[in-house]
C-alpha positions in Angstrom: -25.7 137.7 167.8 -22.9 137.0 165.4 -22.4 139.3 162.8 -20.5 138.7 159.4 -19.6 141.4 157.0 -19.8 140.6 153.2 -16.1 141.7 151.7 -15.2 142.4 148.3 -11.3 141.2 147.1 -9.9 143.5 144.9 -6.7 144.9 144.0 -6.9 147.4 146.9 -7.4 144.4 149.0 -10.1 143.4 151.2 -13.3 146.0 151.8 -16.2 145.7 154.7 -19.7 146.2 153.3 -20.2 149.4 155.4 -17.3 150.7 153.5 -18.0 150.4 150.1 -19.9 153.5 148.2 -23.2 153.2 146.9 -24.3 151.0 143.9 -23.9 153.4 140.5 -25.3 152.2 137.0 -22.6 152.6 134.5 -23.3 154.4 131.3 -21.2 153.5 128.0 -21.2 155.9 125.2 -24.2 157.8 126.8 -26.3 154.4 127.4 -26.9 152.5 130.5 -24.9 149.6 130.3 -27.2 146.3 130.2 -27.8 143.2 129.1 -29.8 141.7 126.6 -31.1 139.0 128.5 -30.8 137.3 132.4 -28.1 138.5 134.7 -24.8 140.7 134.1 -21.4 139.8 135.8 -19.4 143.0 135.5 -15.6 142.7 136.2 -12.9 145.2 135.8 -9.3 144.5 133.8 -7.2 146.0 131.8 -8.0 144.5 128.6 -5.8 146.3 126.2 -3.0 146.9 128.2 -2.9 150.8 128.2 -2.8 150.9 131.7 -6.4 151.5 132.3 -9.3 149.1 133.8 -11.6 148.4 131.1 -15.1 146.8 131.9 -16.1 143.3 131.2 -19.4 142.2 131.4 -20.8 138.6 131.5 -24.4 138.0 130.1 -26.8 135.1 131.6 -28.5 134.6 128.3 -26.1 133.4 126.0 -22.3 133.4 128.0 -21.5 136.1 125.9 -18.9 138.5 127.3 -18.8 142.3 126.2 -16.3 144.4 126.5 -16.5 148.5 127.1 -13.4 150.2 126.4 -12.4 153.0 129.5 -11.5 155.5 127.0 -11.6 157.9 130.4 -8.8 157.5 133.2 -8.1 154.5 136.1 -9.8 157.3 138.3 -12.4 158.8 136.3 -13.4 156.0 133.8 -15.5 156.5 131.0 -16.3 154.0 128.6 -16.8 153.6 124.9 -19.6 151.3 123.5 -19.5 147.5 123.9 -17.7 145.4 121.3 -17.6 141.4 122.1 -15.0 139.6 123.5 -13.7 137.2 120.6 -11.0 135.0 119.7 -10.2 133.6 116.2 -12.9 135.8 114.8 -15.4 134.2 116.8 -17.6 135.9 119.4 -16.5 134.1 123.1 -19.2 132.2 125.3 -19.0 130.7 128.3 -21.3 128.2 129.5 -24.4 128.9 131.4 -27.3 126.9 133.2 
């Protein structure tokens, strides 16, 4: 039987499933970090350029993208309440469906 083993790709390179930790939910300002509607695509980046990974999240509902500042360290992150990812003083949405 042929077995394949799910990687992810990140900057540490590639990891096998069996060595990844368990799922944790992330908690912003004291809050579980959620969505208002549909599916969340989280992605880590350094968003302000202090040197620390921030966390992105995509929502399903209406493409809009929320950002949670990591007002912690790169190792022990902790992060501060979402504020929306915008340009030109518009809130960012990406297309969905």
């Amino acid at each position: 039987m042929l077995r394949t083993a799910i990687v992810l790709a990140g900057a540490a390179g590639l990891a096998a499933a069996q060595d990844l930790a368990e799922p944790v939910r992330l908690m912003a300002d004291g809050e579980y970090v959620d969505t208002e509607i549909g599916h969340a695509a989280p992605y880590l980046h350094d968003m302000n350029g202090d040197g620390k990974r921030d966390l992105l999240v995509g929502q399903f509902g209406e493409g809009k993208l929320r950002i949670y500042t990591n007002v912690g360290t790169e190792t022990e992150p902790r992060y501060s309440g979402l504020t929306w990812f915008e340009t030109g003083g518009k809130v960012v949405k990406v297309p969905t469906g």
